[in-house]
N, C-alpha and C positions, 0 to 999 in steps of 0.2 A: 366679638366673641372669639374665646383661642380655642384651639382644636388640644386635645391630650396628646401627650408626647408621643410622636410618630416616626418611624425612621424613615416610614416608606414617604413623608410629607415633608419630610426634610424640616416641634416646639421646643425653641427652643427655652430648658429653663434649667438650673440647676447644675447637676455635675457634671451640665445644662443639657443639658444631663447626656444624653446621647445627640442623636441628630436634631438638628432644631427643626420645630414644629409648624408646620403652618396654618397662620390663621385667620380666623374671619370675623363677622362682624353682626351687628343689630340695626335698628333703621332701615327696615328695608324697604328697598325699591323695586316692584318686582312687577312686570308690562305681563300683558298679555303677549306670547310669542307666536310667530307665524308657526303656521303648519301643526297648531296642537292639537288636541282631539276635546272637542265639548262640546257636547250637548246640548240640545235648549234649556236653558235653567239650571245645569248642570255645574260644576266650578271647573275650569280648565285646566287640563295636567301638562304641569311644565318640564322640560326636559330638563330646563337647569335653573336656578334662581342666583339674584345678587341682592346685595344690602344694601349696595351706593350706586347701580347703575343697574341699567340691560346686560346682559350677560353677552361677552363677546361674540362668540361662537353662538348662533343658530341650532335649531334640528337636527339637520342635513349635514354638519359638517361633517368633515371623515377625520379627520386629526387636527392635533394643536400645530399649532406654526410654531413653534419650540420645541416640536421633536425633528428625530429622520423617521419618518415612518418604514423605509426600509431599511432601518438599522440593522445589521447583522447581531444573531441570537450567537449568545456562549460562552468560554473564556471564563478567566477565575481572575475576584482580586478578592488580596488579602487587605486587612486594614486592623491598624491596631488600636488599643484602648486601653486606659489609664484604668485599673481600680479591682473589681470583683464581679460576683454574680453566682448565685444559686437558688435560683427559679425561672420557670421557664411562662409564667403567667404572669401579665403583665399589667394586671386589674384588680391588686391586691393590693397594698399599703404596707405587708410584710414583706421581707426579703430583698432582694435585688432583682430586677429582673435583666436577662440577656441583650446586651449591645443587639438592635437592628430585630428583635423578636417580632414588630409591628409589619413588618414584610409579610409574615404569612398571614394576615387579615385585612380583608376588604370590608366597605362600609356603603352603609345605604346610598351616598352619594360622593364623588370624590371634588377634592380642591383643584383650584389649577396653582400652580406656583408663578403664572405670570398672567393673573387675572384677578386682582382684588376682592377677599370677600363674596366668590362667585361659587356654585358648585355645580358640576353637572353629574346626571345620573350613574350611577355606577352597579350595585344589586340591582337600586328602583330603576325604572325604566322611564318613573315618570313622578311627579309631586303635585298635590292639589290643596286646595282647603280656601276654606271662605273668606269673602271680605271681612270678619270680624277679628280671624285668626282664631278662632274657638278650636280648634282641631286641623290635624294635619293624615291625608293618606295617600300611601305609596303604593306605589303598582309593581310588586318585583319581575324582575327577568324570568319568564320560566327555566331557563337555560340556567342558571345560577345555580353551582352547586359547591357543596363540598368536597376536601379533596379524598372523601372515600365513596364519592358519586353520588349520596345522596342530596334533594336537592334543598334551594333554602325555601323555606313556608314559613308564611305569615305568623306561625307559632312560634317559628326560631325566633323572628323579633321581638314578638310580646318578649318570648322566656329572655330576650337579650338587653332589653329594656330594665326589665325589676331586676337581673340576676347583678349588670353593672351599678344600679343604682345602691344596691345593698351591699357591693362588696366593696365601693370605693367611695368615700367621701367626695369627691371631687364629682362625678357621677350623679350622688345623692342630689348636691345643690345643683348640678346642672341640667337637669333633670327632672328640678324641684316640680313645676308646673303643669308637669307631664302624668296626669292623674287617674289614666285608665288606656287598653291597648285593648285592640280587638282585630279579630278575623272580619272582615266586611268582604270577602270575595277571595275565590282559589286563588291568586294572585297577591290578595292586598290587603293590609292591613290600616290601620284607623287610630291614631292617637288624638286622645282627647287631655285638653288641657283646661286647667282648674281656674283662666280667668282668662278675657279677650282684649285684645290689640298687645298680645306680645309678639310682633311683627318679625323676632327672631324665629321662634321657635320651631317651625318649619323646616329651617336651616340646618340649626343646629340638633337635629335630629336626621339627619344627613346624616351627619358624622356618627352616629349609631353604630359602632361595633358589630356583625353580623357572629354570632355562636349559637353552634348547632346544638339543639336542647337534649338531642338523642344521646349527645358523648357528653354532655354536663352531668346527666340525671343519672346516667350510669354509675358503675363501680368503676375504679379505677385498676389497672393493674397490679396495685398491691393491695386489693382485696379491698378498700375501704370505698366510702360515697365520695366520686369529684365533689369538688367545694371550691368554688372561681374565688372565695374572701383567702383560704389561703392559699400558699405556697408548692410546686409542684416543679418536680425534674421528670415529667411523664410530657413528653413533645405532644399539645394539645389539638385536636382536629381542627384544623382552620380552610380557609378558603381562596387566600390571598395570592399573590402569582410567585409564593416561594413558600418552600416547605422547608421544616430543619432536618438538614442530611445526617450528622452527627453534633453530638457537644462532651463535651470534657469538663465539668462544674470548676470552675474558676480559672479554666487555661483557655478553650477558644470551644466555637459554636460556628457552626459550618451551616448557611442555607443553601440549597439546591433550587435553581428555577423551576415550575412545574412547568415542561412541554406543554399539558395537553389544560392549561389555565383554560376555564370555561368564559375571561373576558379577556384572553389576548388579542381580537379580532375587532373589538369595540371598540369606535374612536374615541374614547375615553384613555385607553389603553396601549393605542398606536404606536410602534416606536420606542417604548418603556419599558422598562424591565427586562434590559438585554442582559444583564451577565450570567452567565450559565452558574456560574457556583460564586456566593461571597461568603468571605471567612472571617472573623474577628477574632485576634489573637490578644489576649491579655497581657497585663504587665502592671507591676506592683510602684512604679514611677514612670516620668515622663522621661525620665534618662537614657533609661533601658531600651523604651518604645520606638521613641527616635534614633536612636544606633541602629534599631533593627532596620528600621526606614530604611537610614542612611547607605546599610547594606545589600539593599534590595531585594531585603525578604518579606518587606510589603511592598504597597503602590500607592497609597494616595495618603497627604496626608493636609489635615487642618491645623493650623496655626497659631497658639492664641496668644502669644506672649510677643512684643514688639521685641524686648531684645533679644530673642532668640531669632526673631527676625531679622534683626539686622547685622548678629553677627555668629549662628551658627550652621547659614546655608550658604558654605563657602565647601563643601565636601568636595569628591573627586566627581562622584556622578554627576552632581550641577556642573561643575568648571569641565565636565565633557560633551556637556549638552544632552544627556542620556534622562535628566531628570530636568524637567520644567516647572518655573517658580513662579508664580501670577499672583494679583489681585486683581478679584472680581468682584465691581460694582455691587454691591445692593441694594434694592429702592423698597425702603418699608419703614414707618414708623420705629424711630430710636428707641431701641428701649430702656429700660431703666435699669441700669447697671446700678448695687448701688452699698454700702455697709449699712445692713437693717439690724436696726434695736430690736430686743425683745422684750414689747411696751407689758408683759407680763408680769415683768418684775418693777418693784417700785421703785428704785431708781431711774428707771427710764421712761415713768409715768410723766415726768412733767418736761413738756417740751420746749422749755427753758435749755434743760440741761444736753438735751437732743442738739439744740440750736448752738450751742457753745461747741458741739464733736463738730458740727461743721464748721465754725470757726476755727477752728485747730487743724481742720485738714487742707495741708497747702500743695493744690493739683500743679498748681504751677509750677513748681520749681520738682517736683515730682516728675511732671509731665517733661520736663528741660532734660532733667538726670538723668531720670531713670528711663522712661516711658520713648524716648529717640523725639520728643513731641508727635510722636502718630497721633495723638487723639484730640477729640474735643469733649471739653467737658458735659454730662447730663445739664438740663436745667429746666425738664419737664417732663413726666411719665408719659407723655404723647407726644415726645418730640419728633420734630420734621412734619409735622402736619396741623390742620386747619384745624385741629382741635387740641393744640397746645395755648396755656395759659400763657398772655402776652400785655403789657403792656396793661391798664386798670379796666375792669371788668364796667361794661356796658352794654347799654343795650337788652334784649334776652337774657341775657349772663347775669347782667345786675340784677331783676327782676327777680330770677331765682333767688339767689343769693340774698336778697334782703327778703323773701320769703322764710332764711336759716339763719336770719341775721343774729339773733338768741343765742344759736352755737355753731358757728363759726368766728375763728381769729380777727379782730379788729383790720388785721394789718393789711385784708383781703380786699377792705375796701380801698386803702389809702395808698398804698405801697406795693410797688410792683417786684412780684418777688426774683431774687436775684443772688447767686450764690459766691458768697465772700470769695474778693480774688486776693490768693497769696501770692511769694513771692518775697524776697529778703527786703524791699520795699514796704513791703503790708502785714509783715505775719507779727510785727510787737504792736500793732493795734489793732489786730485779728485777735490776740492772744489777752489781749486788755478787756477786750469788747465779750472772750470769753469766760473772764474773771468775773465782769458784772453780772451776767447771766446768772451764772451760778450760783453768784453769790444770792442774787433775788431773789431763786429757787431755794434757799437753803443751806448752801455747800460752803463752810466756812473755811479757810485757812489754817492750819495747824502745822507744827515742826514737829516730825521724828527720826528719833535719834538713831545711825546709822553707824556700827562700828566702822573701823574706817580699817578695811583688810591689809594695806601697807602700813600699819603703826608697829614699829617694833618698839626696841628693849629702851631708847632713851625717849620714846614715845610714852614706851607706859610708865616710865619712870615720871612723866609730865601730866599727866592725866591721873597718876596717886597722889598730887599737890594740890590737884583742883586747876591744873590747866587743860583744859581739855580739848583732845583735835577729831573727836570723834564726826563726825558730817550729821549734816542734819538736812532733811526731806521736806519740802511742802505735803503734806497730806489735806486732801479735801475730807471734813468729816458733816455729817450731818446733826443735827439738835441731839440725837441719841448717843453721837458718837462713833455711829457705823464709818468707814471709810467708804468713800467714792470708789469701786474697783470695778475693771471691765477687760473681758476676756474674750480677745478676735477668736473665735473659730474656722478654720481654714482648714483644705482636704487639700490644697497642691503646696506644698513645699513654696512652689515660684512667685505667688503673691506675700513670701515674706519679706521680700527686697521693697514690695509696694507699704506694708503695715509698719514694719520696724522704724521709718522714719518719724510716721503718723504718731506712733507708740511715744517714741523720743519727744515731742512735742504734746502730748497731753498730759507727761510724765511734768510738763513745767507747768501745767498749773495744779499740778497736785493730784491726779487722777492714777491711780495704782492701777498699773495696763501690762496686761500677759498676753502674747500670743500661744497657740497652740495649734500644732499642726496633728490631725488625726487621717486615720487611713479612710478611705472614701465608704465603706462600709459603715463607720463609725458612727463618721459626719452624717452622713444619710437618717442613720438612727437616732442622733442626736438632733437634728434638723425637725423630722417629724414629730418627736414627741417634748418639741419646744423647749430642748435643754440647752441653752445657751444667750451668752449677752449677746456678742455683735456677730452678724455674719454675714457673707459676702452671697447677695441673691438677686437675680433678675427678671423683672418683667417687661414682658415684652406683648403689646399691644397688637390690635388691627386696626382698619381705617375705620373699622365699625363696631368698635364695644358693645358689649349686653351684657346677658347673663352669667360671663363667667368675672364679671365685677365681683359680683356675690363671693363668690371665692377667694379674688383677689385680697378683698378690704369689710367683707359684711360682718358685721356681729357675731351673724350666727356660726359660722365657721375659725371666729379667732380660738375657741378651747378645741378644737376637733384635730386629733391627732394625723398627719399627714396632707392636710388644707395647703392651698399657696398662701394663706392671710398667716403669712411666718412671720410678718411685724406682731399681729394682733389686736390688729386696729378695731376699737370698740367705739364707736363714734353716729352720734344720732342723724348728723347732717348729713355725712358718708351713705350710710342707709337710704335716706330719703334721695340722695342724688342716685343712688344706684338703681334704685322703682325706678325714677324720673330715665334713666338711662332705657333699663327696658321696656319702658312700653313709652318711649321715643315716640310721637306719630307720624314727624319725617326728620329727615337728614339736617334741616338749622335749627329745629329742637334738640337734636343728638347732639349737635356741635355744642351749642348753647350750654346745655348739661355735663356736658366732658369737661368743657375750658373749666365750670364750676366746680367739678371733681379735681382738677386737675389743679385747681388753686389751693383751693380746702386742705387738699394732701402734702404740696409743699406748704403752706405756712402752718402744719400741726408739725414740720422737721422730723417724719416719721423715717426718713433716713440720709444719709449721708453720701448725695449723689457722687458718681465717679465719671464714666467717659461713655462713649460710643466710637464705633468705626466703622465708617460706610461700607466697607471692603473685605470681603472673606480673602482672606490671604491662603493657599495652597500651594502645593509642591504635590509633584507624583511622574514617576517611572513614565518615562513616555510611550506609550503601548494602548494609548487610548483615540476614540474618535470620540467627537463630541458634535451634536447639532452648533450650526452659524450660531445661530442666535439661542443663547441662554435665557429662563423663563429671570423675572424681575426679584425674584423675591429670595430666592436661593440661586446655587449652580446645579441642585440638585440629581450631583453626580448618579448616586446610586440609580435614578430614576430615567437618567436621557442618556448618559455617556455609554461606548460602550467597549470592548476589547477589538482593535483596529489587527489581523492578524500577522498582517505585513507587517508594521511599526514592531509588535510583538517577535516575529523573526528576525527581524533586522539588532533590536535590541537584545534576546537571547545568542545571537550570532554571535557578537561582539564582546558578550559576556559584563558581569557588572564589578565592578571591585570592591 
């Protein structure tokens, strides 16, 4: 299961989009834990739940061991951001909404960032529900409140429940199961779902948004009804440990810590959420943003591009020691970085022609050039873990699979799938291998005639005779005559050092390929309501898939404007493995049905894998403390690190250049 894009959790997807997200899982495994409260007959309320284990931490604990629990509170950091934003609701499908907005909301239960697919109580105080998984109920905090004192009640979830499911797609399907909410105690509420042993759902009702019904149902300040489906620049009531101080629509958005947070005390909470004020400044390129860095009028900054990595953090403030440049480990399933088709349109229906784009993309010698070799190539939507497709399907895995054997690719049985390696060694039998394809698909071979822009006067004098030097083009066309044309869509300028090669090499077998670079606004818009051929998208897994399969790859979500199913995968086996996914009944079922998912999906070649990289690469102003030991899954600055004030004098002393 993935969590919705959080700042404060550190998901990530998109223009990945803001801070990556953290996420969890289905198959769950979930003990009876010491010290709970049950009753005879009763179902026992757990403090926290996991999907693939015991949850680390007990009742009793007092803090994570990856914070400082006596972190010092305060201090400012600025941080910058690539693109736009003019909304401040962040559970819409319209608009943009603000860098880091998910700070000022808390949720029924929170993640740990160094605890797999686990959650402990955070509103709830506690979770229960039956061996069958028929219903799930929470026990909130009385102490819970919002930040204008009132506190949260069981109402606020029901109305939090339908108001998310209605205003965002993503929501709808995740949420699908969840088919009635009720008041069952001053305290607590009662979700009932529409069919038993989906052994997630529990969970992922954890993650439940908490909004207060009192300011949704309201008027707004410009006189109209709030409405969570659209768009809004009105700072909405939340409850989370930061509120928004000020914002400026498309220049920066300032949050302030709330002092008197109703769960700064909780060992949920310990230790987090120390910087007194953080600021997000915009900028319309990565050019701009990082100069500002580089000037010291930010502090932290993320890194995604290896050759800026390697050769544009050679500034004065590094070479003084004033600024510190790291990578930090991360341990989480690879995700799938990757150029997705958009199987909507009929050229990219037959996965022939899907399978020749990856023939034509040569990582390798990409990876040598361009890329410093940092990376390693994708070669599974579950990669790094026990539920990546490996070697030929057996076992459990076969069983399914020839349960789908009808539809599913041949090749799933026979052939272990494996992504063409280039290289000036391989790419004219890469490029051969993607002629046939094509050609079996359909895509024939055609010359067109190309004036030739250097032809002058004793040129045309030679081409009035009937000698002609005009140039001529391979064009792929099809039976009708349409041309084969395909158009990268991209928002950063810097992945066209990555495409323009690829472009050059699809152009020899005849594939008429543009790039276009659009403002991140654009792309966004363009993205959600599926206008475009190829685009640069990633998913990104947990060790515990479920419900938000549905989303990723299900049927029902490939027409649905703002969905993650941006391929559009429309596919019967897909489906069937994705049930099979959520109502898992333990963890070598879940395996078993991933690896199958996970085969299914590379041999349909619904996209054109790229790389991973173990390691978040950073730079930031040294003025920081941070806990020893960082959680596993992020470094999840905004949440543990904190403003060190000595480091901070010492570096203001000194001044920055």
């Amino acid at each position: 299961m993935t969590k919705m894009v959080s700042s404060r959790s550190v998901w990530p997807r998109s223009l990945w989009r803001s801070l990556a997200c953290l996420i969890v899982g289905s198959a769950v495994v979930i003990p009876l834990l010491p010290h709970s409260v049950q009753a005879q007959g009763a179902e026992t309320r757990h403090h926290a739940v996991s999907l693939i284990g015991k949850p680390k931490y007990g009742p009793d604990f007092t803090h994570f061991d990856w914070v400082n629990p006596d972190a010092p509170k305060g201090g400012k950091v600025i941080r910058n951001t690539v693109g736009d934003f003019n909304n401040l609701n962040p559970f819409t499908i319209k608009g943009i909404s603000a860098s880091g907005i998910t700070l000022t909301y808390d949720t029924l239960m929170a993640t740990s960032p160094d605890d797999s697919s686990t959650e402990y109580g955070l509103v709830a105080e506690w979770v229960s529900f039956p061996d069958d998984y028929s219903s799930a109920t929470f026990g909130l905090r009385p102490e819970a409140k919002f930040h204008d004192g009132t506190p949260v009640t069981p109402e606020d979830m029901i109305f939090s429940l339908e108001a998310l499911k209605q205003a965002h797609p993503h929501f709808g399907k995740y949420y699908k199961n969840v088919v009635k909410a009720e008041k069952t105690g001053d305290h607590q509420v009662t979700f009932t779902f529409d069919s038993r042993g989906n052994r997630e759902l529990p969970q992922i009702l954890g993650q439940l948004y908490v909004l207060p019904k009192h300011y949704w149902q309201a008027t707004g300040k410009n006189g109209t009804p709030r409405d969570l489906s659209k768009t809004t620049t009105e700072p909405p009531l939340t409850s989370g440990p930061y509120r928004i101080k000020s914002f400026d629509i498309s220049k920066t958005v300032i949050y302030e810590r709330v002092a008197d947070y109703w769960a700064k005390d909780l060992p949920i909470s310990r230790g987090q959420w120390n910087f007194g004020e953080i600021k997000y400044i915009y900028f319309k390129d990565r050019t701009g943003a990082f100069e500002e860095f580089k000037s010291g009028k930010s502090d932290y900054w993320v890194e995604n591009t290896s050759q800026a990595w390697a050769t544009q953090f050679n500034f004065p403030g590094l070479k003084s020691g004033k600024v510190k440049k790291e990578e930090i480990p991360i341990s989480r399933v690879a995700p799938m970085q990757a150029f997705v088709f958009n199987t909507r349109r009929d050229k990219f229906k037959d996965p022939r022609v899907r399978s020749a784009f990856n023939y034509a993309f040569d990582f390798e010698s990409l990876n040598k050039n361009v890329l410093y070799d940092q990376y390693v190539r994708v070669d599974s939507f579950f990669g790094n873990s026990e539920m990546q497709a490996t070697g030929l399907p057996t076992g459990r895995e076969l069983e399914i699979l020839n349960e789908l054997k009808s539809d599913v690719p041949a090749a799933v049985f026979t052939t272990e799938f494996k992504n063409p390696v280039g290289g000036p060694q391989n790419m004219r039998k890469n490029l051969r291998n993607a002629t046939e394809l094509l050609k079996a698909a359909g895509w024939l071979v055609t010359d067109k005639v190309v004036e030739n822009p250097d032809c002058g006067f004793f040129c045309g004098l030679l081409k009035m005779i009937g000698i002609g030097s005009d140039k001529k083009e391979r064009v792929l066309r099809n039976k009708s005559g349409e041309a084969l044309t395909a158009e990268f869509l991209i928002a950063s300028p810097a992945f066209e050092r990555i495409i323009l090669p690829y472009v050059a090499d699809l152009k020899k077998l005849g594939i008429e390929t543009t790039l276009r670079v659009v403002d991140p606004t654009q792309y966004e818009q363009r993205q959600r309501s599926h206008d475009f051929d190829i685009i640069v998208d990633t998913f990104s897994q947990s060790m515990s898939p479920g419900n938000e399969q549905r989303d990723f790859w299900g049927s029902t979500t490939a027409d649905i404007p703002g969905s993650r199913n941006t391929i559009g995968i429309k596919n019967k086996a897909v489906d069937k493995l994705i049930e099979k996914i959520v109502f898992a009944k333990d963890r070598a079922e879940l395996v078993a049905v991933t690896k199958a998912l996970d085969r299914i999906l590379l041999w349909n070649h619904y996209v054109v894998p790229q790389w991973h990289y173990p390691f978040e690469r950073v730079a930031y102003w040294d003025k920081f403390g941070r806990p020893e030991k960082l959680p596993k899954l992020t470094p999840a600055f905004l949440q543990v690190w904190w403003v060190d004030p000595a480091k901070e004098a010492a570096l203001n002393k000194g001044g920055t250049p």
